[in-house]
Structure formats: C-alpha cells, structure tokens
C-alpha positions in Angstrom: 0.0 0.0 0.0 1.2 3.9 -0.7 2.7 5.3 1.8 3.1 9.2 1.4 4.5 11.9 4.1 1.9 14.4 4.3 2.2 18.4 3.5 -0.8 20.0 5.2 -4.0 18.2 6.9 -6.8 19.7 8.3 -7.4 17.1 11.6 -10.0 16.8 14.0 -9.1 16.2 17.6 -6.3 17.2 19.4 -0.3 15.7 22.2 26.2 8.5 40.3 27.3 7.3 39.8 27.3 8.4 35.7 25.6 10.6 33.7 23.1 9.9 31.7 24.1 8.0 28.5 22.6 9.3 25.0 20.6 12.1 26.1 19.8 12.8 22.2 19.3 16.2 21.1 17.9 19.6 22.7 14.5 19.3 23.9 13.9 22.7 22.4 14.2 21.0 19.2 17.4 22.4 18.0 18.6 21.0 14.9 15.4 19.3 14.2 14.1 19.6 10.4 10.5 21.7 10.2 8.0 21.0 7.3 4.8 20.2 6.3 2.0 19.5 9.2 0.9 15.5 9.6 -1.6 13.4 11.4 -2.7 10.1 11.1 -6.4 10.5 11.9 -9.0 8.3 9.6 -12.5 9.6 10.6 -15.6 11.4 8.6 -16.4 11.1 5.4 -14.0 10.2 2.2 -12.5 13.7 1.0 -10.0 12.4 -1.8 -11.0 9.4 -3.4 -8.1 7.4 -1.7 -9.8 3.7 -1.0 -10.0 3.7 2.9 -13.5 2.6 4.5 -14.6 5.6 6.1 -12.3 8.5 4.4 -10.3 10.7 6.1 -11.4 14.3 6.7 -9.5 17.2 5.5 -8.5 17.5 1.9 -4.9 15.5 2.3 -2.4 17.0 -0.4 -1.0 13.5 -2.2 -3.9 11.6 -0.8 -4.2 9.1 2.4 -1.9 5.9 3.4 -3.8 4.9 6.2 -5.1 1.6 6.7 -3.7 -2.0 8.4 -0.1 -0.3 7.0 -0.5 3.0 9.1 0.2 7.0 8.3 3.4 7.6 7.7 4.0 11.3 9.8 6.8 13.8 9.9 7.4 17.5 10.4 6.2 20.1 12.0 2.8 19.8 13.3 -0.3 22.7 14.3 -3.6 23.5 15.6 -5.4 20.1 17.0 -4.3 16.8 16.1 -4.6 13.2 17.1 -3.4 10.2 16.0 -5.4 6.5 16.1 -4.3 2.9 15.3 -0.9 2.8 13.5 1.3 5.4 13.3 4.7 5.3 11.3 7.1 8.4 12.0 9.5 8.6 9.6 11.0 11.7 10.6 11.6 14.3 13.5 8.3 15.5 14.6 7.6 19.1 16.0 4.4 19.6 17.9 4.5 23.6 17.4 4.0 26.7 19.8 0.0 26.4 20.5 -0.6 23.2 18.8 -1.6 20.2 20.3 -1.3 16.3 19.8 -3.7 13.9 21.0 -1.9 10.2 20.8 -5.5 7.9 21.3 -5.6 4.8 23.7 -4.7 1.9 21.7 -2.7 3.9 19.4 1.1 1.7 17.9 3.2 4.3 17.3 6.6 2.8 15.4 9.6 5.5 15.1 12.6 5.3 12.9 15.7 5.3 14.2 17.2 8.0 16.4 13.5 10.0 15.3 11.7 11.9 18.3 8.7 14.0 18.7 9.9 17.8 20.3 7.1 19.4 22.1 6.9 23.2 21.9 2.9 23.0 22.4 1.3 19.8 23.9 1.1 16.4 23.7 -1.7 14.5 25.5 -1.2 10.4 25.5 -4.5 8.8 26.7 -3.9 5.1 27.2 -5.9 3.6 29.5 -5.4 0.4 31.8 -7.3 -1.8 29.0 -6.1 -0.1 26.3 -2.3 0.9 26.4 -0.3 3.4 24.1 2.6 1.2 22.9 5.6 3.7 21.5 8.3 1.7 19.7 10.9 1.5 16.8 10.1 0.8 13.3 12.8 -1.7 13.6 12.9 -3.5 16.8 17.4 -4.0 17.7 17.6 0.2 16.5 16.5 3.1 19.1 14.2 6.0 19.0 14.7 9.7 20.4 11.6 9.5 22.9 9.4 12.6 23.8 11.4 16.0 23.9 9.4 18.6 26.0 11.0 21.8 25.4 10.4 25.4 25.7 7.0 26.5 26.9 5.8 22.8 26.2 3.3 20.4 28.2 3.1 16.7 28.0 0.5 14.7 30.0 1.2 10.9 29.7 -0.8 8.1 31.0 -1.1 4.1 30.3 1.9 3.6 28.0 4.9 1.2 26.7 8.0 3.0 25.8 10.3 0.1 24.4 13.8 0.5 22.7 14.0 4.2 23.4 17.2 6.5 23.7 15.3 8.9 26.8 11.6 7.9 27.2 10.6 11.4 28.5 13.1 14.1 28.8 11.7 17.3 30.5 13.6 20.3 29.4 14.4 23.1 32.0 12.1 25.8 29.8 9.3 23.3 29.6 5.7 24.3 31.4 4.8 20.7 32.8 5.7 16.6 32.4 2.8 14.3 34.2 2.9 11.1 33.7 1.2 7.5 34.9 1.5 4.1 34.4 4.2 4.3 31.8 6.7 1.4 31.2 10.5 1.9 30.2 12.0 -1.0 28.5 15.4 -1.7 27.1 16.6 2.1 27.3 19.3 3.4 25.7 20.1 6.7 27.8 18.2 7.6 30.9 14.0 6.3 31.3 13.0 10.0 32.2 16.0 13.2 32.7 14.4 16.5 34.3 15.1 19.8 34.7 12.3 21.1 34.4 9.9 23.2 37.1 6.8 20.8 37.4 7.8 17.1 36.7 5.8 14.7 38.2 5.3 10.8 37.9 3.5 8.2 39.1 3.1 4.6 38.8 6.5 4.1 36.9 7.9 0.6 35.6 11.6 0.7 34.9 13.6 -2.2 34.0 16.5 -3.5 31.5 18.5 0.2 30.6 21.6 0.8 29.9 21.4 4.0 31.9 19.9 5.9 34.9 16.3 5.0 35.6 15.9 8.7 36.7 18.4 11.8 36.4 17.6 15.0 37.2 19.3 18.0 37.2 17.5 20.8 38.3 14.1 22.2 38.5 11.3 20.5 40.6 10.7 16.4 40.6 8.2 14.0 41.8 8.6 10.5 41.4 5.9 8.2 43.5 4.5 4.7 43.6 6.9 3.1 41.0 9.2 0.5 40.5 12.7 0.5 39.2 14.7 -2.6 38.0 18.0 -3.6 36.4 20.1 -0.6 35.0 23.3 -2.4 33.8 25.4 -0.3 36.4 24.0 2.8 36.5 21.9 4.3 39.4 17.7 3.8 39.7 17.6 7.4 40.4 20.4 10.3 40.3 19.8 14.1 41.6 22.7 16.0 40.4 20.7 19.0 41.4 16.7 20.0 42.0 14.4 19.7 44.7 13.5 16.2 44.9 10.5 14.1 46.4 10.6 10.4 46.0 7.9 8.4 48.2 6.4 4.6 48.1 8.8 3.1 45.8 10.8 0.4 45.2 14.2 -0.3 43.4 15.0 -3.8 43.1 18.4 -4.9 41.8 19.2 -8.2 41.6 22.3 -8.3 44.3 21.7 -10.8 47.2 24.4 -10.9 49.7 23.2 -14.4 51.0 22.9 -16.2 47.5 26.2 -18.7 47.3 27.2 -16.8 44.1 25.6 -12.8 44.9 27.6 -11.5 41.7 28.0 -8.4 41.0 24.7 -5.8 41.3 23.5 -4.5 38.2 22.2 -1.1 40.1 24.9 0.2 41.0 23.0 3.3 43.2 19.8 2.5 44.6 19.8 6.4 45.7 22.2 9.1 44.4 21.6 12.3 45.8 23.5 15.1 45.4 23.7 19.0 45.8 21.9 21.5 47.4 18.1 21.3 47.0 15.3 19.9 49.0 15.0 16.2 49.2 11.9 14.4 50.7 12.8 11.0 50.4 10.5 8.2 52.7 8.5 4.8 52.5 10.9 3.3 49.9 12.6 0.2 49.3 16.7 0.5 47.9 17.1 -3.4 47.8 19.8 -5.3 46.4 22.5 -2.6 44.7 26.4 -1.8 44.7 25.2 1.4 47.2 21.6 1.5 48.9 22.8 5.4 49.4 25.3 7.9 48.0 25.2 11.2 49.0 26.9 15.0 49.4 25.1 18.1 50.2 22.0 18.3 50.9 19.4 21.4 52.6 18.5 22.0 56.0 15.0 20.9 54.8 16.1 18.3 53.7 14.2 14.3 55.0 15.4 11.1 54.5 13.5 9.3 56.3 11.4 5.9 56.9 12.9 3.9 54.2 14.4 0.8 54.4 17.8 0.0 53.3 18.8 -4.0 52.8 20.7 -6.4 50.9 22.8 -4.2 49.8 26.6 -4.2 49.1 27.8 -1.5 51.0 25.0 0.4 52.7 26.3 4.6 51.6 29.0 5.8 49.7 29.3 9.3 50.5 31.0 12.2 48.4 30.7 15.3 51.2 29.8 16.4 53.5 25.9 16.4 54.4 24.0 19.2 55.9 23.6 19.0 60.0 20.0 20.2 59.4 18.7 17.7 56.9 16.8 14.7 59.0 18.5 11.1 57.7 16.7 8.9 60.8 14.5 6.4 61.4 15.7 4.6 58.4 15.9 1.0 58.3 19.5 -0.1 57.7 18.9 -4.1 57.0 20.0 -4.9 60.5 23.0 -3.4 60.1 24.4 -0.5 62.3 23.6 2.9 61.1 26.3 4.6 58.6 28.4 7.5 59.8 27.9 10.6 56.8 30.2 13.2 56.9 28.8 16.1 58.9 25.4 14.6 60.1 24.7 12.7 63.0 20.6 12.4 62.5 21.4 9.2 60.6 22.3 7.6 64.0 18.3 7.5 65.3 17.7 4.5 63.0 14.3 2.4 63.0 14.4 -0.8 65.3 13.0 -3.0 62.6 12.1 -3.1 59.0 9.8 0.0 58.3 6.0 -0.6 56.7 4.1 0.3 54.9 6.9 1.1 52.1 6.9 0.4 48.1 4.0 1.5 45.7 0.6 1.7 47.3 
C-alpha cells in the first residue's frame, strides 16, 4: 500500500554514579528539520478518493496511506491533532508553539531510528489500563529519540509502553509541565526519564533493563511516587545531580543478594544518588539489592530522608561530602546493620528498630 509523508492536513481532535548516557538532542528542538503538518487521523467522510473505508477528513495534499499499513508522519505539526491505530514516524516530529497532539488509547506508534517528537505545544497520550499506548521503533534492535518537551511545552502521559528508546521522556528546564502515569520503560538506551524542568511529576512508573539511569535530574522540581525500578546495567535507579526532589512509596529492586552462594556483582549500582543543594523528601521506599543502597553530598536544612528501608545491599552509603547538619536522615531501616556514619550529620544515627511498613507502591 502507498505510503506518502503528508504536507498539510486539516485534523479533528487534538499531544552516580554516571551521567546519563545518549541524552539525544535539545529538547527545544534544535537542529530538528520543520515542514509540512501531519496526522494520522481516519475519521468522517471520504475527501479524496483514496480507498479507505470511512475517508479521512480534510483535503490531504498526495492523498491518504492509512489503513492496516498505518500514516506515515513527519514535520512540523499545528492546531489540534490526534493520531489513532498505527502510526509510522518517519522523521523528526515538532508539535508547534499552540498546537496540540492527542496520541488515542490503543494507538502503535513505530519510530525510525534515532526520530523523536519535540514538544513546543502539547502532547496528550491517553492510554488507559485496558487499552495501552505502545511507542516503539520501526525496527525492533535500533533506538528511537523518545518525547522531547521543550520550551513552553506540556506533555500529560498516561497508560503507555516506551520500548527501545534513547530517553523515554526528557523534561527540558524551559518546559511548562511533564505528568505522567503508568508508563513502562524497557530496554533504554540513555536515561527512562531526565528532568530539569519546574513541574515534573510521575507516578506509577515501571523501569527495567537500561543501559542508563532509571531517573536523572538536574534541576528544577521532581516528583517520582508509587513506582518500580529494576535492572540498569550499572547505573543508578535514580540520580539528583541538582533539583528539589520528592521520591515516596517506591521500590528499586536490583538483583544483588548478599546471601545467595554466588551474589555476583549488582547491576544497580546506586539505589539512591543524591547530590547537591536542593530539598529532598525522600521516605517509605525500598533501595534493595544494589552496589550502594545510598550515595550522598550536600543536601538542605530541609532536607528528610526518612522511613525507608535499606537492605541487601553491598555496602549500605557511599558518600561524596559532606551532608547538611540540618537535613533529617533517621528512622531509616538499615537491613540490620548499624547505622552509617555521613560526613557532617549525625541524625542518621536515630535509626528504626525493625524493618519500616508500609513502604513500596501503594
């Protein structure tokens, strides 16, 4: 079947340990080609003649690919758009200043390589628990760019499957808002989300088999909540080079168990890595089974670590600095171990008696 990029449409509905690996380009879509507007959007009555059941609205220039194949999408996109079924970017996507892009539940949306979707308006994905959004390469073994959110954009995310992606989500530090629930991350190539951004906020993450950080922020404001992180090939589940930070109810699981005849060698290497300066509310997790269940420097006053529970570990902190006498570290569950000495803080010391609960994802 014909499959044709399209120039104009008029649519109908409408969007550490180590650094991050891969990040991919500028979420405020530097360097990314601009063209005609695309959707993929086969509803109403047939406009042009071009043999799908049902038509598609909106005078198409070079006519309508559609069908069991998919729309083939690229360039810069305006006003109100959604896409249904299968979708086939073939090249760097723009969601424009004011525009906005509705991705439908259901929706199989296949990128070529190292292709991405920048978000200068919004992007609205509305899976749902029965009927996911699945976002994957064209060519499963080759990665995709992920969703770029950059200046002055919005993306709301719920109910879907990243797979094979560089950065899932990457929230620029000029971008408005990045919400997002139930997604999954699978077989990342860089980080599953990086933030910088002023209102970041997720819920009800899956994380598992990266090559990078499950989380990396550096800067701006983060919330991360309810959500489960597994192997990361070395890197760290979640890594706060800078930012105020809340993390509550989750659980990183590597697969390190000190009482196994063979433990090998963790494939988290930090369960927690917080650094720097800003506000860190961190309780009712589970760091289980990594090289570090903590590393740590800096730190505010304001700062609470607290209630979390801290086990089968290899070494229970690594820390890089000092750590703010003001910021609260007790009442932490240390795996039966003793509690840690950190560098300038002796709140750490007031550890819990026994294994703290409730804790993980509610």
């Amino acid at each position: 079947m014909r499959k044709t990029t399209l120039l104009a449409i008029t649519a109908i509905g409408l969007f550490g340990c180590m650094p991050p690996l891969k990040d991919g380009p500028p979420a405020d879509g530097t360097g990314a080609p601009t063209g005609g507007n695309t959707t993929g959007g086969n509803t109403g009555g047939n406009t042009g003649g071009n043999g799908n059941t049902g038509g598609n609205t909106g005078g198409n220039t070079g006519g309508n690919t559609g069908g069991t194949m998919g729309m083939d999408v690229s360039g810069t996109l305006t006003g109100a758009q959604s896409w249904t079924g299968m979708i086939n970017v073939t090249g760097a996507v723009i969601v424009d200043t004011g525009a906005t892009l509705t991705i439908d539940a259901g929706a199989l949306v296949q990128f070529a390589a190292s292709t991405s979707i920048t978000v200068k308006g919004t992007i609205t994905v509305s899976g749902t628990a029965a009927s996911a959004v699945t976002l994957q390469p064209t060519q499963m073994g080759s990665a995709w760019g992920g969703i770029l959110v950059g200046q002055g954009g919005t993306a709301n995310v719920s109910y879907a499957t990243f797979d094979s992606v560089n950065v899932a989500i990457s929230c620029g530090a000029t971008s408005t808002q990045c919400h997002g629930d139930h997604i999954t991350v699978k077989s990342y190539a860089g980080s599953a989300i990086t933030s910088s951004g002023p209102d970041a906020v997720f819920s009800y993450l899956t994380v598992m088999g990266g090559s990078g950080d499950g989380v990396a922020q550096s800067g701006g404001k983060l919330t991360v909540t309810d959500s489960v992180f597994n192997s990361s090939s070395g890197a760290d589940s979640i890594n706060v080079s800078s930012g105020d930070l809340t993390f509550q109810y989750n659980k990183v699981l590597g697969n390190y168990n000190p009482q196994a005849a063979n433990a090998g060698t963790p494939d988290i290497h930090c369960a927690s890595h917080l650094t720097g300066t800003g506000t860190f509310l961190v309780d009712h997790n589970d760091f289980d089974g990594s090289s570090y269940g903590f590393m740590v420097s800096g730190l505010s006053a304001t700062s609470k670590v607290t209630m979390n529970n801290y086990q089968n570990n290899m070494a229970l902190v690594s820390v890089l600095g000092a750590v703010d006498p003001g910021a609260d570290l007790s009442n932490n569950w240390w795996g039966g171990q003793n509690p840690p000495t950190i560098q300038g803080n002796t709140t750490v010391a007031n550890a819990a008696p026994a294994m703290i609960t409730p804790t993980g994802p509610r």
